[in-house]
TIVO-2410 file (N, C-alpha, C; in nm, 3 decimals):
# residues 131
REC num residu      c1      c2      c3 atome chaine
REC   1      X   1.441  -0.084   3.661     N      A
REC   1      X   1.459  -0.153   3.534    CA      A
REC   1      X   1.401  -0.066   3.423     C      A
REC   2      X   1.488  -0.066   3.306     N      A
REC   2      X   1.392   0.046   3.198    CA      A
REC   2      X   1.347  -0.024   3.122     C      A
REC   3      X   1.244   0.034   3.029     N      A
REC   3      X   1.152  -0.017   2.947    CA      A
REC   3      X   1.272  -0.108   2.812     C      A
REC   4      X   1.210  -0.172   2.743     N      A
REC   4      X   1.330  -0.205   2.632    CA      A
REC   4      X   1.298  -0.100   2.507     C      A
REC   5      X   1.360  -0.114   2.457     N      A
REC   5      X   1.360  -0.008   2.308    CA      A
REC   5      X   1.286  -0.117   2.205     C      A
REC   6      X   1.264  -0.072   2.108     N      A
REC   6      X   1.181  -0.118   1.984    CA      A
REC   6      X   1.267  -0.241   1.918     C      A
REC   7      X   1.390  -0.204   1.921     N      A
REC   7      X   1.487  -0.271   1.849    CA      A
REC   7      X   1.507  -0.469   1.953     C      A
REC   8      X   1.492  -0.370   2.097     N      A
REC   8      X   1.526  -0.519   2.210    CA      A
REC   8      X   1.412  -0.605   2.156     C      A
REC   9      X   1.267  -0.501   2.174     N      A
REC   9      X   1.132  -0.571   2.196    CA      A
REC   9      X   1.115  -0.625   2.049     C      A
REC  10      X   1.200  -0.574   1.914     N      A
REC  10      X   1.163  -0.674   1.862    CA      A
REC  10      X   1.203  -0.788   1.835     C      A
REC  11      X   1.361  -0.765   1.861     N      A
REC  11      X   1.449  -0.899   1.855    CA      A
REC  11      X   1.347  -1.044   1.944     C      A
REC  12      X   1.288  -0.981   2.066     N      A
REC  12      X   1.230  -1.095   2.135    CA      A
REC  12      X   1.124  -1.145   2.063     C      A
REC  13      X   1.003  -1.078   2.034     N      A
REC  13      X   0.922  -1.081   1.979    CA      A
REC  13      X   0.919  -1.166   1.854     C      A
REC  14      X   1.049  -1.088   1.795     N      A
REC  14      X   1.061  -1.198   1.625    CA      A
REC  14      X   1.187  -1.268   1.646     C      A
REC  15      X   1.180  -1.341   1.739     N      A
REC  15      X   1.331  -1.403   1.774    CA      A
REC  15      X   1.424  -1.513   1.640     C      A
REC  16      X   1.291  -1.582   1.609     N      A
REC  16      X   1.322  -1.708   1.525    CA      A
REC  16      X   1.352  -1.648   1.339     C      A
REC  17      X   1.408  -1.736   1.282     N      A
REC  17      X   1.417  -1.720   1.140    CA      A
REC  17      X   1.286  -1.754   1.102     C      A
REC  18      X   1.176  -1.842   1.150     N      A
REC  18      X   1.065  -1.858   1.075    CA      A
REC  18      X   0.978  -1.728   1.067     C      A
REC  19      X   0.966  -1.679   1.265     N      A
REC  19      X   0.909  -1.566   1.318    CA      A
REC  19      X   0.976  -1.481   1.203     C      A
REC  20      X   1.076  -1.411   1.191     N      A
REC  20      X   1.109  -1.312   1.100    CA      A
REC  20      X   1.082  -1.350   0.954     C      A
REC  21      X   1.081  -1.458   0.885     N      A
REC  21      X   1.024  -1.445   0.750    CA      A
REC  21      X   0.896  -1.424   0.736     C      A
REC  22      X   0.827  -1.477   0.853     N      A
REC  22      X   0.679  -1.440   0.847    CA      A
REC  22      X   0.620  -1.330   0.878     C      A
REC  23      X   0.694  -1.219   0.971     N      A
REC  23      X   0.710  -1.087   0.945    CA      A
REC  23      X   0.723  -1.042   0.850     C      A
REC  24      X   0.771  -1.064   0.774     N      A
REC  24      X   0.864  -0.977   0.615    CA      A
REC  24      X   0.782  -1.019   0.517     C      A
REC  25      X   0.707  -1.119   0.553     N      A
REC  25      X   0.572  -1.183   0.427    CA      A
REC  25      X   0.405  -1.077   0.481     C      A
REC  26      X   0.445  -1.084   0.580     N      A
REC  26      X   0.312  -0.996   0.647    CA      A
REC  26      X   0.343  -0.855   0.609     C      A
REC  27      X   0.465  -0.830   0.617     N      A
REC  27      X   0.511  -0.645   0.608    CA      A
REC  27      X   0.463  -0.578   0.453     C      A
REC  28      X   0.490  -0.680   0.420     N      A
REC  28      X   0.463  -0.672   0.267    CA      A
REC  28      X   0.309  -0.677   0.194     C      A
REC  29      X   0.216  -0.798   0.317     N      A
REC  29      X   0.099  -0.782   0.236    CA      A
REC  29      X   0.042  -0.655   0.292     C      A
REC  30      X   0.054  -0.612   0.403     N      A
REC  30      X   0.016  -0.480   0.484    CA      A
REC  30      X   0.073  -0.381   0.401     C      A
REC  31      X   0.197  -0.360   0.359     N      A
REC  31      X   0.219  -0.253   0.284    CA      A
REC  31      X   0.192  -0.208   0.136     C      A
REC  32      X   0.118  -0.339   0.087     N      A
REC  32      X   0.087  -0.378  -0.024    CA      A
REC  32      X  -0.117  -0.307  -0.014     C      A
REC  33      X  -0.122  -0.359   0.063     N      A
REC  33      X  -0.290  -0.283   0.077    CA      A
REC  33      X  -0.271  -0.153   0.151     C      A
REC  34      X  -0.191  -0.093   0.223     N      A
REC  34      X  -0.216   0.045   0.233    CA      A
REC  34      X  -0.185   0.116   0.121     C      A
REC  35      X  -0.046   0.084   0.010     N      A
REC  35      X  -0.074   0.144  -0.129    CA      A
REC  35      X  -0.184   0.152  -0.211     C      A
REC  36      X  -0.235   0.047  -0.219     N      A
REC  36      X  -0.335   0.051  -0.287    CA      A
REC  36      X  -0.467   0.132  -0.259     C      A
REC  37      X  -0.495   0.121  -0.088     N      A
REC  37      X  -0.560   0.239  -0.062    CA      A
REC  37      X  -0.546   0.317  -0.079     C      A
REC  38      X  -0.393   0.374  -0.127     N      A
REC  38      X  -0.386   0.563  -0.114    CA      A
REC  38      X  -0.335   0.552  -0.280     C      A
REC  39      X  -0.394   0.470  -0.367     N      A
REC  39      X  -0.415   0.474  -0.469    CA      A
REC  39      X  -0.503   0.485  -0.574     C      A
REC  40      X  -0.633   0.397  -0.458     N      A
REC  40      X  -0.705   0.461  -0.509    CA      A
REC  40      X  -0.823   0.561  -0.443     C      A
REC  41      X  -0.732   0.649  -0.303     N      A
REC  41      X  -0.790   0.741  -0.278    CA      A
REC  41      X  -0.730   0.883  -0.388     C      A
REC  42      X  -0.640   0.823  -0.403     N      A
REC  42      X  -0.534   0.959  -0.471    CA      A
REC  42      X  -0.629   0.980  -0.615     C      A
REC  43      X  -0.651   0.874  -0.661     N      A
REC  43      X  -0.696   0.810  -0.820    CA      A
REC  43      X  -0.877   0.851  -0.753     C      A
REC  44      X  -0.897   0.874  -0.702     N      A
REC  44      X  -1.039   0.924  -0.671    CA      A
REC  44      X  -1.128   0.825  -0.729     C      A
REC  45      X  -1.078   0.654  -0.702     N      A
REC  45      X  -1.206   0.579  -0.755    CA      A
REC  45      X  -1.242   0.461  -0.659     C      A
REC  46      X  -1.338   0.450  -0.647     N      A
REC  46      X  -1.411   0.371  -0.513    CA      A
REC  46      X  -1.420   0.242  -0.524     C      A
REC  47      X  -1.430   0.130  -0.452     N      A
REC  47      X  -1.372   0.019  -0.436    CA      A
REC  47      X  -1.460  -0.029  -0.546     C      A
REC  48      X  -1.612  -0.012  -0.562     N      A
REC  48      X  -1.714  -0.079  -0.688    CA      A
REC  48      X  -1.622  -0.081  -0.803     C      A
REC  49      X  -1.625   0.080  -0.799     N      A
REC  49      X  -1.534   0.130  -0.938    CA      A
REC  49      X  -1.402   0.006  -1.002     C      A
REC  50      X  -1.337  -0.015  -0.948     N      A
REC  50      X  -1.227  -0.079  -0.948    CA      A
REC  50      X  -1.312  -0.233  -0.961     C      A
REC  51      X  -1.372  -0.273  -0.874     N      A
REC  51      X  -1.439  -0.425  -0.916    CA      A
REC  51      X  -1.489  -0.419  -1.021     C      A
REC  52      X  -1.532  -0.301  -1.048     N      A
REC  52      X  -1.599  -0.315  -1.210    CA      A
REC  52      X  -1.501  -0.288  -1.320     C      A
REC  53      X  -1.407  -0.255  -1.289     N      A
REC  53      X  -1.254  -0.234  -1.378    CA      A
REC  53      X  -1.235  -0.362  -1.410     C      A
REC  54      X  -1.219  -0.485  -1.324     N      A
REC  54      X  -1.127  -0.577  -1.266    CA      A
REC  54      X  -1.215  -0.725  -1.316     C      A
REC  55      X  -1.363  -0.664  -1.319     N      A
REC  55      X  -1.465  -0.793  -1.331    CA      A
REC  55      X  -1.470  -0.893  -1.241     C      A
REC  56      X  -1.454  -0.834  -1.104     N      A
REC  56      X  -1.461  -0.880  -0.980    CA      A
REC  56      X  -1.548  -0.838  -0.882     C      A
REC  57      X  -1.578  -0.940  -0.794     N      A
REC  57      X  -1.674  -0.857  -0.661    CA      A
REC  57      X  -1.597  -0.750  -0.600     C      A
REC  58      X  -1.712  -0.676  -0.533     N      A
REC  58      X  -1.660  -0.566  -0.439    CA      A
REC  58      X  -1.587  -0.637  -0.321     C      A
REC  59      X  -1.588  -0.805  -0.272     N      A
REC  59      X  -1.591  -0.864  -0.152    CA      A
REC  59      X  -1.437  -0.911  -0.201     C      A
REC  60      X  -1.386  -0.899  -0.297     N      A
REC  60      X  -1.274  -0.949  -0.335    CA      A
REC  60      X  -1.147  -0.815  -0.325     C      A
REC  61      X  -1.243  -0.722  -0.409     N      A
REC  61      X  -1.160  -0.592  -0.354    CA      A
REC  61      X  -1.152  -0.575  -0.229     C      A
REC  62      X  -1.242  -0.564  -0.092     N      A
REC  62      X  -1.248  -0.520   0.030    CA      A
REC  62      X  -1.150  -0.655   0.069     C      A
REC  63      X  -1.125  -0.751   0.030     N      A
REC  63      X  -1.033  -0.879   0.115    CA      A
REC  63      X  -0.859  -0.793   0.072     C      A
REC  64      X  -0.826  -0.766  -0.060     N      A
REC  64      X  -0.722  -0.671  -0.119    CA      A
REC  64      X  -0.707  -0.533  -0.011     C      A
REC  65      X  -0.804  -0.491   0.012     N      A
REC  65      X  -0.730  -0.374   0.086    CA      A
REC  65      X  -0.720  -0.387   0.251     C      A
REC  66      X  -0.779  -0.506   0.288     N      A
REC  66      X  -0.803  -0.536   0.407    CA      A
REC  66      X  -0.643  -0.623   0.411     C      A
REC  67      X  -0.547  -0.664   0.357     N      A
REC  67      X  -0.441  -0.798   0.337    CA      A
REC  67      X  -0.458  -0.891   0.378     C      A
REC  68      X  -0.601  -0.917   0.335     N      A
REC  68      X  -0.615  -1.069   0.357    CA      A
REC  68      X  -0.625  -1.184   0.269     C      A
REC  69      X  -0.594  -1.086   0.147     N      A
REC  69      X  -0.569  -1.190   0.019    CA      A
REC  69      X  -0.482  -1.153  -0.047     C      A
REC  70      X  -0.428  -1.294  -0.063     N      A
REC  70      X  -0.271  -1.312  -0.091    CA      A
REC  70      X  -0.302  -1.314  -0.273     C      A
REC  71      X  -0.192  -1.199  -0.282     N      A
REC  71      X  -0.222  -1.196  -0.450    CA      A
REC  71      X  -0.127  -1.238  -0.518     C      A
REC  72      X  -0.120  -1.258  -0.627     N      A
REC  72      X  -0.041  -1.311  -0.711    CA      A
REC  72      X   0.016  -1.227  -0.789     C      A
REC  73      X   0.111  -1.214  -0.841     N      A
REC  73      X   0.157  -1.085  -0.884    CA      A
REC  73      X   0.056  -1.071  -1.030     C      A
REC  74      X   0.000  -1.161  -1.101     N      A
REC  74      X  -0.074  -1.129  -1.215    CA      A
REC  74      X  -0.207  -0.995  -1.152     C      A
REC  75      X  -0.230  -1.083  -1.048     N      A
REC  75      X  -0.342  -0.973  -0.992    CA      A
REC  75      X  -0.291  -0.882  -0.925     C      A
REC  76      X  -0.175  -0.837  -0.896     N      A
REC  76      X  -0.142  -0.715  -0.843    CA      A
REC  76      X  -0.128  -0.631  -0.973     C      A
REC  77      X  -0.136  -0.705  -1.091     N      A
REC  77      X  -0.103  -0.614  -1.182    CA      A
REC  77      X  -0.194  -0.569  -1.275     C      A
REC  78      X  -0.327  -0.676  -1.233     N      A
REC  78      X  -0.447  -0.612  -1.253    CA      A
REC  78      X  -0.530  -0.497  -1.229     C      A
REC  79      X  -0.462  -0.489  -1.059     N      A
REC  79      X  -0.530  -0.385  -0.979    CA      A
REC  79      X  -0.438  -0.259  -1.006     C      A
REC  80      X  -0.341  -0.245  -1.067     N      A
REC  80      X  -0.221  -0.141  -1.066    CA      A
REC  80      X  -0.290  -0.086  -1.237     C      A
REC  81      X  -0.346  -0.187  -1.332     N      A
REC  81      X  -0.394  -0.155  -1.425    CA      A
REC  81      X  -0.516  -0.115  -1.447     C      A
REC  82      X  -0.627  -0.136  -1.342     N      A
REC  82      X  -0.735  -0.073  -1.282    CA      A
REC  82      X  -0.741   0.028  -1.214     C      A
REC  83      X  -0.621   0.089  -1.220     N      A
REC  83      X  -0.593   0.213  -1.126    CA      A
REC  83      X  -0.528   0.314  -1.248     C      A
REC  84      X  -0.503   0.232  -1.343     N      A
REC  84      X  -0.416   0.361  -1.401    CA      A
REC  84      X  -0.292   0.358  -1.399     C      A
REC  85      X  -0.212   0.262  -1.340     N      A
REC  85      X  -0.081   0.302  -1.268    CA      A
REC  85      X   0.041   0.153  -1.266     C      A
REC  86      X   0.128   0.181  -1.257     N      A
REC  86      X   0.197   0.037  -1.281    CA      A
REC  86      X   0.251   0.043  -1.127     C      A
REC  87      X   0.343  -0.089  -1.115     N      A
REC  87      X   0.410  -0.128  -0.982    CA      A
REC  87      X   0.593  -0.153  -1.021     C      A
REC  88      X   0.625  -0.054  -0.923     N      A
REC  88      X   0.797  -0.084  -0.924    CA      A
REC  88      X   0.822  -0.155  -0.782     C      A
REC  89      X   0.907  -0.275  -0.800     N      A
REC  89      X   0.922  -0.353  -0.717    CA      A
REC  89      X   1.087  -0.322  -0.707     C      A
REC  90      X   1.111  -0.287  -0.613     N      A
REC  90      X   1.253  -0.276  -0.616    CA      A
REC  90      X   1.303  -0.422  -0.396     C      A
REC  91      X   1.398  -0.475  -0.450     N      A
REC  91      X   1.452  -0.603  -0.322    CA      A
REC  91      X   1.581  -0.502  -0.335     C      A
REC  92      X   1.589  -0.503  -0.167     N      A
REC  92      X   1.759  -0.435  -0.142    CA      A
REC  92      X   1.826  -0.555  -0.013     C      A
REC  93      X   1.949  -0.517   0.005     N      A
REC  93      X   1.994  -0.588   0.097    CA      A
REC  93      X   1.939  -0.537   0.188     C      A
REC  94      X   1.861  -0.630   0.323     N      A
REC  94      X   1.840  -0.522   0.438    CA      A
REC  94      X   1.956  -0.490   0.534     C      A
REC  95      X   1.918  -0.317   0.539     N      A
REC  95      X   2.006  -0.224   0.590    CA      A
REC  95      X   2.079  -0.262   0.747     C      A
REC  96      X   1.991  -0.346   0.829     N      A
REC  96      X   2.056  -0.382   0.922    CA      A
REC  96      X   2.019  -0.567   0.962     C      A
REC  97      X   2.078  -0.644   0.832     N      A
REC  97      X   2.084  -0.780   0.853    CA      A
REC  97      X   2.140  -0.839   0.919     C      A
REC  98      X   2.228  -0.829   1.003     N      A
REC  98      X   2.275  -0.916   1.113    CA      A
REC  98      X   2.208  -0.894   1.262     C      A
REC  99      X   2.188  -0.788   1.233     N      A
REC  99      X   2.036  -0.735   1.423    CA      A
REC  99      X   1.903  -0.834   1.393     C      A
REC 100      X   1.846  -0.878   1.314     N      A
REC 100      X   1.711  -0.968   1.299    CA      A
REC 100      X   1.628  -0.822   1.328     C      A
REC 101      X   1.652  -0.705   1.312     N      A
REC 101      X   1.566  -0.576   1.236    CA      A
REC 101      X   1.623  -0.561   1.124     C      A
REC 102      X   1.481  -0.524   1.017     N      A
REC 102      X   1.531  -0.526   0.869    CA      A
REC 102      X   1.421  -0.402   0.814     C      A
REC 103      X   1.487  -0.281   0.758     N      A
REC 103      X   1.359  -0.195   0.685    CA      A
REC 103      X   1.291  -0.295   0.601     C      A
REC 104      X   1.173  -0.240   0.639     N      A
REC 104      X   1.024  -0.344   0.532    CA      A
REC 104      X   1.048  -0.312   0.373     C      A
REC 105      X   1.017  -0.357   0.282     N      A
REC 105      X   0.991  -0.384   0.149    CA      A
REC 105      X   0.898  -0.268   0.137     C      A
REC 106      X   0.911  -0.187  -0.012     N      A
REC 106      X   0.813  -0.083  -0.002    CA      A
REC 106      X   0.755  -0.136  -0.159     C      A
REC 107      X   0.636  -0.123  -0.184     N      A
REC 107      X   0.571  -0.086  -0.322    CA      A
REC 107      X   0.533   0.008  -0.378     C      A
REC 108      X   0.642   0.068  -0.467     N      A
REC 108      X   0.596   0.185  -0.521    CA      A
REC 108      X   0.505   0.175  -0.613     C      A
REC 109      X   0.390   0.279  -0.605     N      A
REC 109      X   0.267   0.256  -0.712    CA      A
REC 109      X   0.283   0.411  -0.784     C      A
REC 110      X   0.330   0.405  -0.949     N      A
REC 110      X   0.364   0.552  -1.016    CA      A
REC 110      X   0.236   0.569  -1.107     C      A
REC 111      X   0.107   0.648  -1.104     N      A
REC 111      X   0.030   0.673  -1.167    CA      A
REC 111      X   0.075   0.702  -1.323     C      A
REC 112      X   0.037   0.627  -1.459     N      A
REC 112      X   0.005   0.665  -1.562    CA      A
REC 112      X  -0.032   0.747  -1.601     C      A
REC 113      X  -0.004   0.844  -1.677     N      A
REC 113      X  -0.111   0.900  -1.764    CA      A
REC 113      X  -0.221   0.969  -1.729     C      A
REC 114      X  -0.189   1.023  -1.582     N      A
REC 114      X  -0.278   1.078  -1.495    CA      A
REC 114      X  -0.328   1.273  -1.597     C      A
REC 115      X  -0.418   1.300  -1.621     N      A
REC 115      X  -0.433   1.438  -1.679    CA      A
REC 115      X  -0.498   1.560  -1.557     C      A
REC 116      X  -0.349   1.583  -1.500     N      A
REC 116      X  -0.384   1.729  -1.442    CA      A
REC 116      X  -0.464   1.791  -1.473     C      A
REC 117      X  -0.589   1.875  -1.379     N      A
REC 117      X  -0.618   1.975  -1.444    CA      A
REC 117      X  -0.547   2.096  -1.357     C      A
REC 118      X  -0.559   2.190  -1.436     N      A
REC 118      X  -0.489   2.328  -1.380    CA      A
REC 118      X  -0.546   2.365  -1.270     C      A
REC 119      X  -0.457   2.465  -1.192     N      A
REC 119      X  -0.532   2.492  -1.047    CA      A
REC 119      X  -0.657   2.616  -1.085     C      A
REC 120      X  -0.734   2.630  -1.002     N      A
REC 120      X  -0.894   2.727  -1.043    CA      A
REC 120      X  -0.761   2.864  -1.029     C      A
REC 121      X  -0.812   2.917  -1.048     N      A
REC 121      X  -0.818   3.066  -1.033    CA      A
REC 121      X  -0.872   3.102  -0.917     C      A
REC 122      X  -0.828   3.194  -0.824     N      A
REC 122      X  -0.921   3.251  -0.705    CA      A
REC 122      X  -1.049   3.293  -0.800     C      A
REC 123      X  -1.092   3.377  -0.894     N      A
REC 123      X  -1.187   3.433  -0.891    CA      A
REC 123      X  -1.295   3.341  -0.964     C      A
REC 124      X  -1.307   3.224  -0.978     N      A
REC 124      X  -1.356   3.095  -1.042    CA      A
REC 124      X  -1.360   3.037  -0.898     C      A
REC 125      X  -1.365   3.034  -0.816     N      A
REC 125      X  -1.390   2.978  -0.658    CA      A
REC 125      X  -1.475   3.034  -0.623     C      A
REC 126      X  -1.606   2.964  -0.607     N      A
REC 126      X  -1.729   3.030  -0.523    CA      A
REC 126      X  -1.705   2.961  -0.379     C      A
REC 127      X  -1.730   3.070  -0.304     N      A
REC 127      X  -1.662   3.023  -0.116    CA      A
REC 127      X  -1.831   3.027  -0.057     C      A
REC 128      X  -1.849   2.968   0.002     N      A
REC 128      X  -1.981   2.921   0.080    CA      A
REC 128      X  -1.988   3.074   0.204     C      A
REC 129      X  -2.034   3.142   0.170     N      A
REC 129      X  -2.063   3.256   0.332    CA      A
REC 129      X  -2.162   3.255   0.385     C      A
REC 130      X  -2.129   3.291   0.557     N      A
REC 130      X  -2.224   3.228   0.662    CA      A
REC 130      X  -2.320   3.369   0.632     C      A
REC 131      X  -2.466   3.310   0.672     N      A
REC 131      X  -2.566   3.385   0.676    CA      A
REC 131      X  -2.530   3.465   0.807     C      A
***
């Protein structure tokens, strides 16, 4: 007997219309806090940082990147404005709707107004050498 493929194991798995909307609500808060993590790892500012942007606890931020709090889009647009950065929400038909597999919802997060600085120069690089 062979193993099933991703596609079998998930049809079983998310068999029901409830099971699959509640997937697609979960896909979203999960993909919703890993942006934001690599937003504000990218944005080089630390979870305080941002609570103190936001006028919120740090315990409110760590529930946000953890998806365990369900935000509201006012506060997603708090945290996108505490970052510097806005949110494009784009809904498509999913690509394979009649299988009950559907590509996940993505949140694009496009940094503002971000100010490059120029790359160093090699000879402006001090390199650490071993004794």
């Amino acid at each position: 007997m062979t193993e099933p493929n991703v596609f079998e194991y998930f049809n079983e798995t998310v068999s029901t219309e409830q099971d699959r909307r509640r997937y697609a609500q979960n896909s979203l808060i999960v993909d919703t806090a890993i942006t934001i993590n690599a937003a504000l790892e990218s944005r080089e500012i630390s979870q305080k940082d941002l609570a103190l942007r936001l006028n919120r606890t740090e315990g409110f931020i760590s529930q946000i990147l953890s998806g365990g709090a369900n935000l509201t889009l006012r506060t997603l647009a708090d945290v996108a404005y505490g970052l510097d950065c806005i949110v494009q929400i784009t809904i498509q038909p999913s690509a394979l709707a009649g299988s009950g597999v559907f590509s996940k919802p993505q949140t694009l997060w496009s940094p503002v107004a971000i100010a490059q600085e120029p790359p160093k120069a090699a000879a402006d690089t001090q390199l650490a050498l071993a004794a």
